[in-house]
C-alpha positions in Angstrom: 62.1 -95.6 12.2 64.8 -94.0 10.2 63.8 -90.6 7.8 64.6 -92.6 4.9 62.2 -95.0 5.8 59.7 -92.7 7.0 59.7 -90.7 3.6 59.5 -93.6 1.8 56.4 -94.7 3.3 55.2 -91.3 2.7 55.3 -91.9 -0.7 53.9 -94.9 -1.1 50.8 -94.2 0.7 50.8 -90.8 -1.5 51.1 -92.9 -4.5 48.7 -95.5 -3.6 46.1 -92.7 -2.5 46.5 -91.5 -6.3 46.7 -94.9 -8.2 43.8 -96.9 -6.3 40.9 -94.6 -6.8 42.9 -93.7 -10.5 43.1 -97.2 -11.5 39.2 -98.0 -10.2 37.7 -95.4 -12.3 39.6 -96.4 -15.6 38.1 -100.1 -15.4 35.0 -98.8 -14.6 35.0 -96.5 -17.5 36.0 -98.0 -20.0 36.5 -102.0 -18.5 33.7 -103.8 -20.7 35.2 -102.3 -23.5 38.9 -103.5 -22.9 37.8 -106.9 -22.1 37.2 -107.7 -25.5 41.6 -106.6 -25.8 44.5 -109.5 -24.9 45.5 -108.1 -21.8 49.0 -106.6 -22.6 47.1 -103.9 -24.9 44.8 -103.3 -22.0 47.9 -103.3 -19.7 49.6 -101.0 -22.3 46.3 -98.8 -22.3 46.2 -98.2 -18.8 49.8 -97.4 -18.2 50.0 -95.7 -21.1 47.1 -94.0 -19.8 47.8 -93.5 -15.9 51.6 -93.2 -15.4 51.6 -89.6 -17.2 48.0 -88.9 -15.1 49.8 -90.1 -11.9 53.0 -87.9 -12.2 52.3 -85.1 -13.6 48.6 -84.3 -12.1 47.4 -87.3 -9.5 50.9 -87.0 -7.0 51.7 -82.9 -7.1 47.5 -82.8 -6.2 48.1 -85.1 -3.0 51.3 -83.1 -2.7 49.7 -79.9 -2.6 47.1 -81.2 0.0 49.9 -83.3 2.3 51.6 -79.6 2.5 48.7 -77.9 3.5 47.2 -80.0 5.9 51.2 -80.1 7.6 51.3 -76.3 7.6 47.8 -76.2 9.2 49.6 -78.7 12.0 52.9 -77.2 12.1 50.5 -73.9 12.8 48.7 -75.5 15.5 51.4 -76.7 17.5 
């Protein structure tokens, strides 16, 4: 498997580890009361919502935790 390839996995899992549980709590939240919406206005609402939650908090926070738990293995070694 190629870098490239390797890094892009990386990201995607980092990604999904961020928007799954992300995603999960917002329906539960506030799903009843969005049912009651068409669904591109809740589709607007919950990227509108999770997009800016997902880059600028939810992926540097899995970030921070992917570099410390590397350093603790790179210390190990």
């Amino acid at each position: 498997m190629s870098v490239k390839t390797k890094n892009k996995l990386i990201a995607s899992l980092k990604i999904w580890l961020v928007i799954y549980p992300s995603i999960t709590l917002f329906l539960y939240l506030f799903g009843e009361e969005l049912s009651a919406l068409p669904l591109y206005q809740r589709t607007f609402l919950l990227t509108i919502s999770l997009v800016p939650w997902m880059i600028f908090v939810g992926v540097p926070f899995i970030d921070a935790i992917f570099t410390r738990i590397s350093a603790k293995l790179t210390r190990t070694k």
